[in-house]
C-alpha positions in Angstrom: 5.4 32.5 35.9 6.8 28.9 35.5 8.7 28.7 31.7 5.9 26.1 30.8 3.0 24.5 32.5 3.7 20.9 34.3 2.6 18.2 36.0 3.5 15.7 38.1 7.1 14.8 37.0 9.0 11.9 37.7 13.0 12.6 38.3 14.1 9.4 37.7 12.2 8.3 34.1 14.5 9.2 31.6 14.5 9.6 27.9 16.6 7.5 25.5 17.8 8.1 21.7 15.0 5.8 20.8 12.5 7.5 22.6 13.3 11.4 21.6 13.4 10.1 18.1 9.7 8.8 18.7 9.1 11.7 20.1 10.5 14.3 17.3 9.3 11.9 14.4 6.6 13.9 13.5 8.9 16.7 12.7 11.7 14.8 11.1 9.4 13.6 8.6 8.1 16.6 7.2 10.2 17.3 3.9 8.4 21.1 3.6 9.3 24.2 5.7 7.7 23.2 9.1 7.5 24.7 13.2 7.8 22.5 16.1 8.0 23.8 19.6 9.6 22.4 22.6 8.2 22.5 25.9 10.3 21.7 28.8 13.6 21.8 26.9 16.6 20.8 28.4 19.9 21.9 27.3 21.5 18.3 27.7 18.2 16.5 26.3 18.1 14.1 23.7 14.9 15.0 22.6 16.4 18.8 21.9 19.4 16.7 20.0 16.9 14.8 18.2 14.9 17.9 17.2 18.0 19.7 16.3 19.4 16.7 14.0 16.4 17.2 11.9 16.0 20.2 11.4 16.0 21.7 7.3 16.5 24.6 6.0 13.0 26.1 6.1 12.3 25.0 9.7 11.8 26.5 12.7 12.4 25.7 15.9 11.3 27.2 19.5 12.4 25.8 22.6 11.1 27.0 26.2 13.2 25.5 29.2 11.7 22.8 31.1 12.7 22.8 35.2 15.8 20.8 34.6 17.6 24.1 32.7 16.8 27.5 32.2 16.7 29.7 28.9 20.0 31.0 29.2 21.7 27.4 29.4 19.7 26.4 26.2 20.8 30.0 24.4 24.6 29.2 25.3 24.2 25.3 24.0 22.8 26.5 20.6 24.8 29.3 20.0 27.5 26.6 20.2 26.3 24.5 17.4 27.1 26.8 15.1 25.2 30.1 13.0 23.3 27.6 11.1 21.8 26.0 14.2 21.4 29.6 15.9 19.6 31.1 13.0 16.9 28.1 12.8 16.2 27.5 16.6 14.2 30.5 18.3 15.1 30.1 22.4 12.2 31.8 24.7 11.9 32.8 28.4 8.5 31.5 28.8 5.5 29.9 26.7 3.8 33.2 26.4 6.2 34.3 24.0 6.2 31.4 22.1 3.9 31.6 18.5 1.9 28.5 17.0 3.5 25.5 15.9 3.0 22.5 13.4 4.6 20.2 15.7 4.4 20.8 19.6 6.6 17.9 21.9 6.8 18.6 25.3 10.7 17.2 26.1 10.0 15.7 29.4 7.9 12.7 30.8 4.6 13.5 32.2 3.1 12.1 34.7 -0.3 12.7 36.8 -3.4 12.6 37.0 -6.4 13.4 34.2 -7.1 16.6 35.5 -3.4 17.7 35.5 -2.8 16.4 32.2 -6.5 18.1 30.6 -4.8 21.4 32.5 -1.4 20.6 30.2 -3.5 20.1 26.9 -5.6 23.1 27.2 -2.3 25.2 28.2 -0.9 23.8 24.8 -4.0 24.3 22.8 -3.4 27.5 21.6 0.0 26.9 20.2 -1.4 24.2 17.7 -1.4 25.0 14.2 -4.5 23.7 12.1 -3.7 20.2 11.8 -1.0 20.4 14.4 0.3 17.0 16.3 1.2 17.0 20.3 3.6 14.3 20.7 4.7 13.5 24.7 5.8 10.8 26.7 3.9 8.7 29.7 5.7 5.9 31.7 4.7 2.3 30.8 5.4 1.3 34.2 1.8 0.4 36.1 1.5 2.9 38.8 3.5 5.7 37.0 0.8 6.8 35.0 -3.1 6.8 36.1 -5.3 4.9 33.4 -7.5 8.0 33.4 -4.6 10.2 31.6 -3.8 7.8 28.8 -7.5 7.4 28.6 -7.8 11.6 28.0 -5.3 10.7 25.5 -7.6 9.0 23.4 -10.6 10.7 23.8 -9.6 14.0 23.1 -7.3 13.6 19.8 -10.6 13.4 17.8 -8.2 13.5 14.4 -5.6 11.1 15.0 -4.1 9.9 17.8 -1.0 7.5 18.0 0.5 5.7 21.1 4.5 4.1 20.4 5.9 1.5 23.2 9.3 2.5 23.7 10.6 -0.9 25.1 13.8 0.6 25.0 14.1 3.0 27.5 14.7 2.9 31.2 11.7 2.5 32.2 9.4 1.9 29.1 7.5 4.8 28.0 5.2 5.4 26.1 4.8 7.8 23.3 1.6 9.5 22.6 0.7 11.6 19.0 -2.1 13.8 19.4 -4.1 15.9 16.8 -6.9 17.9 18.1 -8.3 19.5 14.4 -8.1 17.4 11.2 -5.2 17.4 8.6 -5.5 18.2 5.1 -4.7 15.2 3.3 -2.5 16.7 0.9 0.0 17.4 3.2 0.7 13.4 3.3 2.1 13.9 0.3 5.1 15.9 1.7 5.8 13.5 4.5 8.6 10.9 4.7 7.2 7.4 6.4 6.6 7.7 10.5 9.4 6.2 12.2 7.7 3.7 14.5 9.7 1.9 17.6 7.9 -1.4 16.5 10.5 -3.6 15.2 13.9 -3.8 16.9 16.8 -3.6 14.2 19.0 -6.1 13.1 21.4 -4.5 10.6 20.7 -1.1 8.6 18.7 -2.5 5.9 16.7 -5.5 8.2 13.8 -5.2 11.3 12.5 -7.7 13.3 8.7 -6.6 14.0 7.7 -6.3 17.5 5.4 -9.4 17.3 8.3 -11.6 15.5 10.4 -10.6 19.3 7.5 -11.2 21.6 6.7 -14.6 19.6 11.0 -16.0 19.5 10.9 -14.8 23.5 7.9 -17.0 24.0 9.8 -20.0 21.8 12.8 -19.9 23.7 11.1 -19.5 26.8 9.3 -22.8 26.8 12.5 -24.5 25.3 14.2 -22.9 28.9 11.1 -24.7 30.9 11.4 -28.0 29.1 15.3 -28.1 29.8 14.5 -27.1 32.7 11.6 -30.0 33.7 13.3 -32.6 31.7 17.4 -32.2 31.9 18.1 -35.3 30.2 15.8 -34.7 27.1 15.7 -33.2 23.8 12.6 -32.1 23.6 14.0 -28.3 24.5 15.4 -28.1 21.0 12.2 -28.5 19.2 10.8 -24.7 20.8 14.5 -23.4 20.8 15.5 -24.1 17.0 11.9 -22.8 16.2 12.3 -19.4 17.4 14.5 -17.8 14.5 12.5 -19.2 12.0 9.5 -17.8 13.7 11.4 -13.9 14.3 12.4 -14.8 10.4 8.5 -14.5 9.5 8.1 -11.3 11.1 11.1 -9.3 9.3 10.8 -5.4 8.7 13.6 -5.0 5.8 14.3 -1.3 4.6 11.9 -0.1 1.4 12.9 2.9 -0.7 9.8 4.0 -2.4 10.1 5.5 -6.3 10.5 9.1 -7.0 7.8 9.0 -9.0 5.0 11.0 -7.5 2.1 9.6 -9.7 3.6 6.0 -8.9 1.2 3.8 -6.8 3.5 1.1 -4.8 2.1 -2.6 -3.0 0.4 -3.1 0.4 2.2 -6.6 0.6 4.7 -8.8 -0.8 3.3 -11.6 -2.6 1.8 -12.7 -6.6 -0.6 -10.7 -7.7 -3.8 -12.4 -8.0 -6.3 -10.5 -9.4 -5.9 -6.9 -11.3 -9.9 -6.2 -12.0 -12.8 -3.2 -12.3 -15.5 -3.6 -9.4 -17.9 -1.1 -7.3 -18.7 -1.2 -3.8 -20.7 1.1 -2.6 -19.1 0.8 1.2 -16.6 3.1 -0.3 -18.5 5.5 -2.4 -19.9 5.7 -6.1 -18.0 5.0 -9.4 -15.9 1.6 -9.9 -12.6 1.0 -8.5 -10.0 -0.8 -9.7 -8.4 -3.7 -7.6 -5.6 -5.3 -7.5 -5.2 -8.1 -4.6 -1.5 -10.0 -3.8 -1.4 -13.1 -2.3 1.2 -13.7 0.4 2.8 -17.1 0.9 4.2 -17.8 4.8 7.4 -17.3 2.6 6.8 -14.2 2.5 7.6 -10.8 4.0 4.4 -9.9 6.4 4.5 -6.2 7.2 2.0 -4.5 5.3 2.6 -0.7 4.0 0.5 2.5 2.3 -0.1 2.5 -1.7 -0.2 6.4 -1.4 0.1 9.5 1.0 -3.1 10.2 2.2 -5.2 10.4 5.4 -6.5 7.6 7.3 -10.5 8.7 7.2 -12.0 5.3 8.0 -11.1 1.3 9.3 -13.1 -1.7 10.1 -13.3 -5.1 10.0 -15.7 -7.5 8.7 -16.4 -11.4 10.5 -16.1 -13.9 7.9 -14.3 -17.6 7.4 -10.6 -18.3 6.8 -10.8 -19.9 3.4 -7.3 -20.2 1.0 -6.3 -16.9 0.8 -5.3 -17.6 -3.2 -9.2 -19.0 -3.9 -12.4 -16.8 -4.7 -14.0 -18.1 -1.3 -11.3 -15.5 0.7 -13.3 -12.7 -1.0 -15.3 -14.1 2.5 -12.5 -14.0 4.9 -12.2 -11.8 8.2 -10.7 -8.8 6.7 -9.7 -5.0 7.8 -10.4 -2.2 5.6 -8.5 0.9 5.8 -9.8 3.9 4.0 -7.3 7.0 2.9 -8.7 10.4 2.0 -6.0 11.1 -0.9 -6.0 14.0 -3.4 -6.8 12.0 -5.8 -10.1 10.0 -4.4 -10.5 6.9 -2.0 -8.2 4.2 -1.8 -8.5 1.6 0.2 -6.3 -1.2 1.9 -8.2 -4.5 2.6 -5.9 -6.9 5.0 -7.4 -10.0 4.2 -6.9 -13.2 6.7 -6.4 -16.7 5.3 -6.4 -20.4 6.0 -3.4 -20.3 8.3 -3.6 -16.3 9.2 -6.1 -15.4 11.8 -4.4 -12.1 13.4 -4.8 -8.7 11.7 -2.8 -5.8 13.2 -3.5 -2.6 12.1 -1.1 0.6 13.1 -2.6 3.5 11.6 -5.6 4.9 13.5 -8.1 7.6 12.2 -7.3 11.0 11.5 -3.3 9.9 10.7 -1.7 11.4 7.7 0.5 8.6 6.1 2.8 9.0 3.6 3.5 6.1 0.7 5.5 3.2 1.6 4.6 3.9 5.4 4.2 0.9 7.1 0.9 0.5 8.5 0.4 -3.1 10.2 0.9 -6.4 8.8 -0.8 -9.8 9.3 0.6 -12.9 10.7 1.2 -16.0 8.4 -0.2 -16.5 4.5 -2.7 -14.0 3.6 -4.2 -11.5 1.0 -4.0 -7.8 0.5 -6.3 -5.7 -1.4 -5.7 -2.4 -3.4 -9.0 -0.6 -4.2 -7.9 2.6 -6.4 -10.2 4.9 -8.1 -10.5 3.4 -11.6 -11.2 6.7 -13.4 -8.0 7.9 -12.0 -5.5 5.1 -11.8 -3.8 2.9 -13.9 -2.8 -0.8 -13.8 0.5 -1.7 -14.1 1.6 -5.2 -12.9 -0.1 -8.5 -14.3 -1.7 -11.7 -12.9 1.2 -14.0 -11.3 3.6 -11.0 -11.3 5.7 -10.8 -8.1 5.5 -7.8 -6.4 7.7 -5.8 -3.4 5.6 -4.1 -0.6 6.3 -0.2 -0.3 8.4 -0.7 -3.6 6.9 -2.2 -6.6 5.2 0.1 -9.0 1.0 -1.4 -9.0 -0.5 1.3 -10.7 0.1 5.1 -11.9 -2.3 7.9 -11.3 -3.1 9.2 -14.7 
């Protein structure tokens, strides 16, 4: 009997730091007593570093040797980490001793074809938890992974699925989060924000989003063609000096969200526009109390989660690009994100505006996201909405009152 069931692998894709902490996110962030189980550990992994490093003191972890080590290798590298390690991290010849999990992460890349990886799913099925998450790892490379697979991927994770492109890492890969039976909501509440490889760091407290990167590459890519057509002119300069400004507008910085578990924090950075009763029956009976923040081009573009909750709904709705700051926005394109919390609906509307015409949205169905968790943003001056339930919530900011995304205090449940 092989220690866990495979498929194609590839010998020479590799896993980085920033790809086993993708891949052991979803069990770093839990803050209450959780299992996760690795299959195809190896002893010299990062992704069984990764697990280990987050490990707290009501977790458990169970690791079943992939076919680069074997379960005596991994029970000698624990055992040396210490009795507090050892007594938390559960070693197992094969899968068929292994017991259900919250978290399963298999610790090496797969590759294949559909039918190998639907054989690798099923085999994993029954160690799923109600409301477990699957996280592994495909190559990015074209060729390495058939289209088919990555398309199982997302037809099968009927209650959330995720996909992270690990840049990073030698080749790319790219990191899939699966959840085959729905969450309860309230467990959002317990969660720490996903970490997400989208934004490359700059210091410890400052991101550059993935889009600011891909948009100062294309800047000083056209100021190397225009050097590179025209040696004796200036012209270069123009795309070249443009491209930190243009990263500038896409920074990520650090958020620390309030203790306070009642406190409801911004979508955006901005001025609040409006604070104001309303009903809308596209989200349910009863009025709702919404707050919208305007965001200059000045401003900080990411966009985060008001409150932990479950991502039960999103669309978007055609309209103009008016002045984001004027009642004709109410118009605009604009993506609505709906949350299942304990405490009713809330929605997120990402509203587009006269300069903004790109919504990007990071939170797909069935995802539990905690509060302050980034969850997209929108690219140049825009509008975020807040729709809370009013019989439950709150205001607590004013008309013109600056506000920090993921930070600021909006409203309070009562």
């Amino acid at each position: 009997m092989t220690p866990f069931p495979t498929v194609s692998q590839a010998p020479i894709v590799g896993i980085g730091s920033t790809a086993a902490r993708a891949l052991t996110a979803e069990f770093a962030r839990h803050n209450a007593a959780t299992s996760a189980l690795v299959v195809g550990a190896d002893h010299a992994s990062l992704v069984v570093a990764s697990a280990v490093e987050a490990l707290l003191p009501g977790d458990q972890l169970t690791l079943v040797a992939g076919e680069r080590s074997t379960a005596e290798l991994l029970r000698d590298h624990i055992a040396g980490l210490g009795s507090w390690i050892a007594d938390r991290v559960k070693v197992v010849d094969t899968l068929d001793e292994a017991t259900p999990a919250d978290v399963v992460i298999v610790g090496e890349p797969v590759t294949g074809t559909a039918h190998e990886v639907r054989a690798l799913l099923d085999a994993l099925g029954k160690y799923l938890n109600e409301g477990a998450v699957v996280t592994l790892a495909t190559p990015a490379v074209p060729g390495r992974t058939g289209g088919a697979a990555a398309e199982l991927f997302r037809q099968g994770a009927l209650f959330g699925v995720g996909s992270d492109l690990v840049v990073r890492n030698s080749p790319p890969l790219r990191v899939h989060k699966l959840r085959f039976t729905a969450a309860d909501p309230r467990v959002a509440a317990t969660l720490a924000p996903a970490y997400r490889p989208s934004s490359v760091p700059v210091t410890r407290t400052m991101h550059i989003d993935s889009n600011g990167v891909a948009a100062a590459g294309i800047a000083l890519g056209l100021a190397a063609l225009a050097r590179s057509a025209r040696p004796k002119s200036k012209l270069w300069l123009i795309p070249a000096l443009a491209a930190a400004p243009v990263a500038a507008f896409f920074r990520d910085p650090e958020r620390e969200a309030p203790t306070d578990p009642a406190a409801i924090v911004a979508s955006a950075d901005g001025r609040v526009l409006s604070v104001e009763r309303m009903t809308d029956p596209r989200f349910g009976e009863g009025e709702f109390l919404r707050i919208a923040v305007f965001l200059s081009v000045l401003d900080v573009h990411v966009n985060r989660v008001p409150v932990a909750g479950r991502v039960a709904d999103y669309f978007v709705e055609d309209g103009g690009y008016a002045n984001a700051m004027t009642a004709a926005a109410e118009h605009n394109v604009a993506a609505y994100t709906v949350l299942d919390t304990e405490h009713g609906t809330v929605v997120v509307a990402q509203r587009t505006g006269l300069i903004a015409r790109r919504i990007v949205q990071r939170v797909p169905i069935g995802t539990l996201v905690a509060r302050g968790e980034r969850m997209g943003l929108i690219r140049f001056g825009s509008r975020t909405d807040v729709y809370l339930p009013a019989d439950r919530a709150e205001p607590l900011v004013a008309v013109n009152e600056k506000v920090v995304g993921g930070a600021s205090v909006i409203a309070r449940w009562h």
